[in-house]
C-alpha positions as CSV (number, residue, x, y, z in Angstrom):
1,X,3.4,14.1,29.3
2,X,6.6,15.3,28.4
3,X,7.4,15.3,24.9
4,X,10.6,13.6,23.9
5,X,11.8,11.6,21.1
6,X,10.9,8.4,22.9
7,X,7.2,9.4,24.2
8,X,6.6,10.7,20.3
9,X,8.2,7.3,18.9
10,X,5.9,4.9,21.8
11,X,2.8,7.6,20.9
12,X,3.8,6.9,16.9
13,X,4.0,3.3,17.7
14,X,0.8,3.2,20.2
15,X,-1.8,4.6,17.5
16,X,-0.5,2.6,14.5
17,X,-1.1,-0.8,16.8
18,X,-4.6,0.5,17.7
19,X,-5.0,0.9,13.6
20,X,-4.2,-2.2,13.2
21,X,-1.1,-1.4,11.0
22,X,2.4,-2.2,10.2
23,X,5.0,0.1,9.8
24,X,5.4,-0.6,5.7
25,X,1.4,0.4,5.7
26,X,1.9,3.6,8.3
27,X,5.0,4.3,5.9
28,X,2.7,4.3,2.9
29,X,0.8,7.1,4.1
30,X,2.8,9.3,5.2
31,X,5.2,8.4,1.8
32,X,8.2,7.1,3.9
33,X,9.6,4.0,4.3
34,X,9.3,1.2,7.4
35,X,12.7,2.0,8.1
36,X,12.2,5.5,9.1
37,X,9.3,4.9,11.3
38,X,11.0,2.1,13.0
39,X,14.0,4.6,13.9
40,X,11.2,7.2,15.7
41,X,9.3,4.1,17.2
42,X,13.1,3.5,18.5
43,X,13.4,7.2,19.9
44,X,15.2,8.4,16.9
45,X,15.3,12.1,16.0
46,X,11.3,12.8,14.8
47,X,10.4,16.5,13.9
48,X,7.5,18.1,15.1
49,X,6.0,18.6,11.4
50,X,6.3,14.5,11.0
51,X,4.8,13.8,14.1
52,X,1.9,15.6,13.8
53,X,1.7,14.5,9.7
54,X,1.9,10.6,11.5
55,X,-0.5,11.1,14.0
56,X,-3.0,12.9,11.4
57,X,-2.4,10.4,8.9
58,X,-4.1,7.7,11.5
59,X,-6.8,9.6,12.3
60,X,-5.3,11.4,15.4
61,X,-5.2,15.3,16.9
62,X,-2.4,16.3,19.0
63,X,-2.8,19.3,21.2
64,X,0.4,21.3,22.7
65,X,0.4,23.3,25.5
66,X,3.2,25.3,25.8
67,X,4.2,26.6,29.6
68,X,6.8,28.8,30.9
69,X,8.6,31.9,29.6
70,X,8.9,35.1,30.8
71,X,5.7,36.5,32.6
């Protein structure tokens, strides 16, 4: 999968429904507010560092595979 701001922000939004939370609980622990994770859910600017701290924070691993470059 490619990873842009919209495949983080359905991925955020995909394991906090299969956790059985709402954004003001996923907000909680990641100390943020529902308004913030319902502009990545949206495809909003995400980092890389709050991505992974989201994902983490419900349990998750991400792996990246990084292709390409010179050879």
């Amino acid at each position: 999968m490619e990873a842009t701001y919209r495949t983080l922000g359905e991925l955020i939004k995909t394991m906090r429904t299969a956790e059985g939370l709402t954004r003001s609980e996923l907000a909680m622990k990641v100390h943020s507010y529902k308004g913030f994770i319902e502009s990545f859910e949206n495809g909003d600017d995400i980092t890389w560092f709050m991505f992974l701290e989201i994902a983490e924070s419900l349990g998750y691993t991400v792996d990246v595979e990084v292709k390409g470059g010179a050879e």
